[in-house]
N, C-alpha and C positions, 0 to 999 in steps of 0.2 A: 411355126408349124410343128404340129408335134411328131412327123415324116423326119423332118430335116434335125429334131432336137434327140429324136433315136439313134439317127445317123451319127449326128455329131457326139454322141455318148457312147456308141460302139466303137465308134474310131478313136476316143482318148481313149477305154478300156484298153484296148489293141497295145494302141501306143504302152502304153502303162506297162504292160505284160511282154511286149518284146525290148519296152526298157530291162524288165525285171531279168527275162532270159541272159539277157547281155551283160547283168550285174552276175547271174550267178554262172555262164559261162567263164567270167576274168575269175571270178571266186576261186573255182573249177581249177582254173589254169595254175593259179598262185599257189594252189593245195597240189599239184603234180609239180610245180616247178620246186614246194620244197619237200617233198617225197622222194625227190631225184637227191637232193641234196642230203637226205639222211642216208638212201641210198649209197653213194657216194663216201660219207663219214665210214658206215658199215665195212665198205672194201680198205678204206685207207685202215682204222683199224684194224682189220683183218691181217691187210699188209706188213702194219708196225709189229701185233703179235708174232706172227709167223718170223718175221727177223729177228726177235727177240730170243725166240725158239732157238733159229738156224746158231745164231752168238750163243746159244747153253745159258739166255739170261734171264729164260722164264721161270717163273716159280709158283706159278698159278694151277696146282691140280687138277681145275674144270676146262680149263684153255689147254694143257698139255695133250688131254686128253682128244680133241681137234685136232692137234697140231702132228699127233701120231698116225688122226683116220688121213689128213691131206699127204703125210711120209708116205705111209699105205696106196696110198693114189698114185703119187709121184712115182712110184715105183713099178707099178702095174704098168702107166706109161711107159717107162722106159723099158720095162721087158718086151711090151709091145712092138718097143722102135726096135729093138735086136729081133725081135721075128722077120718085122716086113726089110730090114737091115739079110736079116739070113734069108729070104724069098727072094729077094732082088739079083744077091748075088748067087744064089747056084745057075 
């Protein structure tokens, strides 16, 4: 019957296509799971420079240059902490 052979050709389509989702959802997942992972490389990086830095054993002009704006920073915080430090106590 040509009812039931439509049927049955829409329904493998389907099928086919919510296999296909399913392939490209794990796809999806494995491309964020190593996204996070580069991620993650980025800060450890980051970390090793910056101690590099704190030790005086960097010698990289374009990284020192970083490692002066995050001094810069670190500093801003702590004048911060000496404000709400001087609010607190008068």
């Amino acid at each position: 019957m040509p009812i039931l052979d439509d049927i049955s050709k829409g329904l493998k389509q389907g099928a086919e296509k919510a296999s296909d989702a399913l392939k490209t959802l794990e796809i999806n997942q494995d491309i964020s799971r190593l996204e996070s992972s580069i991620t993650e490389k980025k800060m450890a990086l980051g970390d090793a420079v910056l101690a590099l830095h704190d030790a005086k054993k960097l010698d990289v002009p374009e990284l020192k240059i970083f490692c002066a704006e995050v001094d810069a920073i670190k500093a801003q915080i702590e004048e911060k902490k000496k404000l709400i430090h001087t609010i607190q106590n008068d």
